[in-house]
NUGU-123241 format. One record per atom (N, C-alpha, C): x, y, z; residue in one letter. Coordinates in steps of 0.001 Angstrom, whole numbers, plus 500000, padded with zeros to 6 digits. Each point is the difference from the previous one (the first is absolute). Layout:
NUGU-123241
XYZA;...
END
This chain:
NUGU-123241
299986793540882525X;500754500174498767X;501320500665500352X;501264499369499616X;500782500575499903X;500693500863499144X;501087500972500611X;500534501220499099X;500236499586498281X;500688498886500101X;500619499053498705X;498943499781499048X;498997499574500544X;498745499296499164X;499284501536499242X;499221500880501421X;499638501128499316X;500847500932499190X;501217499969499828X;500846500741499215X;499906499453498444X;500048498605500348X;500126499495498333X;498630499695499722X;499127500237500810X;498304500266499012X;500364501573499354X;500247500895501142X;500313501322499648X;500667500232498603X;501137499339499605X;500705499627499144X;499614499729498859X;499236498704499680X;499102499571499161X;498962500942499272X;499585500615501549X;498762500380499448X;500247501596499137X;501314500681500454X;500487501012499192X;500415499759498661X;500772498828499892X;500710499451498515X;498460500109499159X;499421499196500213X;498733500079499547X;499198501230499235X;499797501140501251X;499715501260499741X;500438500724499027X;501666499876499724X;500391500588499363X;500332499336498520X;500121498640500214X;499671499479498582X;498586500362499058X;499104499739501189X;498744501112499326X;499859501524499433X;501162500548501137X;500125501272499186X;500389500210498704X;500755499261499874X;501185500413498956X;499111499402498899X;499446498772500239X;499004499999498423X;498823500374499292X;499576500539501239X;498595500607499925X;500597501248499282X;501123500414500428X;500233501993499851X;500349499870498359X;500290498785499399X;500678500552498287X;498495499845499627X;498811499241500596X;498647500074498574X;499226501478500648X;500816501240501028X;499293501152500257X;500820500674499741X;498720501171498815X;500917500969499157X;499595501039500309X;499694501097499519X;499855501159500417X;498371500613499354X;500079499395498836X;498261500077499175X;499355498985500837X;498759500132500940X;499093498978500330X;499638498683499427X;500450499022499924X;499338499385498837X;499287498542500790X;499133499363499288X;499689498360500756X;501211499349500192X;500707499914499619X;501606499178500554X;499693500221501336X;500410501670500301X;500476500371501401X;498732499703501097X;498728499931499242X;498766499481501013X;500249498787500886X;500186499139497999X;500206498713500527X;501356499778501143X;500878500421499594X;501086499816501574X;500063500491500973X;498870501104500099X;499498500320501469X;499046499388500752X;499039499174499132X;499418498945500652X;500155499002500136X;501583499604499651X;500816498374500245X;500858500771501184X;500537501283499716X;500823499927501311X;499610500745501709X;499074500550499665X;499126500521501291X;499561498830500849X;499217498851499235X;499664499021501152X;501241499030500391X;501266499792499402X;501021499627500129X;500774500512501199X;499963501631500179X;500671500620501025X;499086499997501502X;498479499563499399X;499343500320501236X;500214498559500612X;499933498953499315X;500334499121500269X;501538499236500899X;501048500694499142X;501014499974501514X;500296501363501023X;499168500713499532X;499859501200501514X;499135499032500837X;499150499419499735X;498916499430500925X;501297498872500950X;500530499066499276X;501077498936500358X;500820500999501146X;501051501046499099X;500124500753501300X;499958500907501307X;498682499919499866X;499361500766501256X;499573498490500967X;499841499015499374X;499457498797500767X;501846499459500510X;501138500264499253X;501210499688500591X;500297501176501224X;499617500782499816X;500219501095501167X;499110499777501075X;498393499604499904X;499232499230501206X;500359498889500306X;500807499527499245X;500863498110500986X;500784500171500945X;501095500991499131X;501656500205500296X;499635500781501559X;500235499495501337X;500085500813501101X;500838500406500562X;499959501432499570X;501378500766500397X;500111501099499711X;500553501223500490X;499518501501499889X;500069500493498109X;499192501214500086X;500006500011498450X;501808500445499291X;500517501042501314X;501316500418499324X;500560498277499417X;500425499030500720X;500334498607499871X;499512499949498187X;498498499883500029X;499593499798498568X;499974500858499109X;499903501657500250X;500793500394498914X;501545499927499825X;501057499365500543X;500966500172499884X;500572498796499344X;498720499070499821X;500262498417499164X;499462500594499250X;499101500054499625X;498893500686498810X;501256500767499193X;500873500788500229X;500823500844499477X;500972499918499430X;500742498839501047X;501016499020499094X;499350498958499211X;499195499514500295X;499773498907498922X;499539500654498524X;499434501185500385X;500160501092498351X;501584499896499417X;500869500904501020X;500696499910499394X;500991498908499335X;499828498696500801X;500304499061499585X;499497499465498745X;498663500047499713X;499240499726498768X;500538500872498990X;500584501163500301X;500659500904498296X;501054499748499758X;500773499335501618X;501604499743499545X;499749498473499434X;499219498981500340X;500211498831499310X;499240499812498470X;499195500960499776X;499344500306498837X;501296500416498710X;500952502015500390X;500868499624499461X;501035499046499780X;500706499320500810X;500418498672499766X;500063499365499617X;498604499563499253X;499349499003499199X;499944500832498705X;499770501315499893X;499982500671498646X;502125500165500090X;501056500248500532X;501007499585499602X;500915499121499414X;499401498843500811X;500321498634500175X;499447499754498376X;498663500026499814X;499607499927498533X;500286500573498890X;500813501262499847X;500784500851499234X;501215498974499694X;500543499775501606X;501417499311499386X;500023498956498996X;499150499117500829X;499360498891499041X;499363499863498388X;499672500989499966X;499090499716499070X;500345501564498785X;500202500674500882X;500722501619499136X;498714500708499569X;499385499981500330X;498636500870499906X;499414499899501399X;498525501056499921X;499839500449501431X;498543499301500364X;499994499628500928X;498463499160500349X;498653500995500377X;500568501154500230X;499080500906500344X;500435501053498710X;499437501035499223X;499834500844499418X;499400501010500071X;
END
């Protein structure tokens, strides 16, 4: 596997993560309620599910770990800069905000 390929799984698989964050976090409030059950048991097997993906991209990818945390790191930060982007880009467009 090359640097290119595992970066943009890396990539993917963060956009992802954090699209999950962000919608799971408005139905959790601060009173316990079944809402917040229910989206802890849609998003717990969701996260275990691409932690599992990337621990199996880190047993492919052969090459020291500094190497993979240092893709692992940019491709985060790449995933928040092309995330805002897309929430800018959609402001201009459209004049309201895609995220809230």
């Amino acid at each position: 596997m090359n640097w290119l390929k595992f970066s943009g799984y890396q990539l993917i698989l963060f956009i992802i993560i954090l699209f999950l964050n962000y919608f799971a976090d408005s139905y959790m409030g601060s009173p316990f309620t079944l809402d917040d059950l229910l989206v802890i048991c849609i998003s717990i097997p969701l996260v275990l599910l691409i932690a599992s993906i990337i621990g199996n991209l880190y047993k492919n990818f052969k090459t020291r770990l500094r190497v993979k945390l240092l893709l692992s790191t940019s491709a985060f930060v790449l995933a928040v800069i092309i995330l805002v982007s897309i929430e800018n880009i959609w402001y201009e467009i459209f004049g309201k905000w895609l995220f809230n």
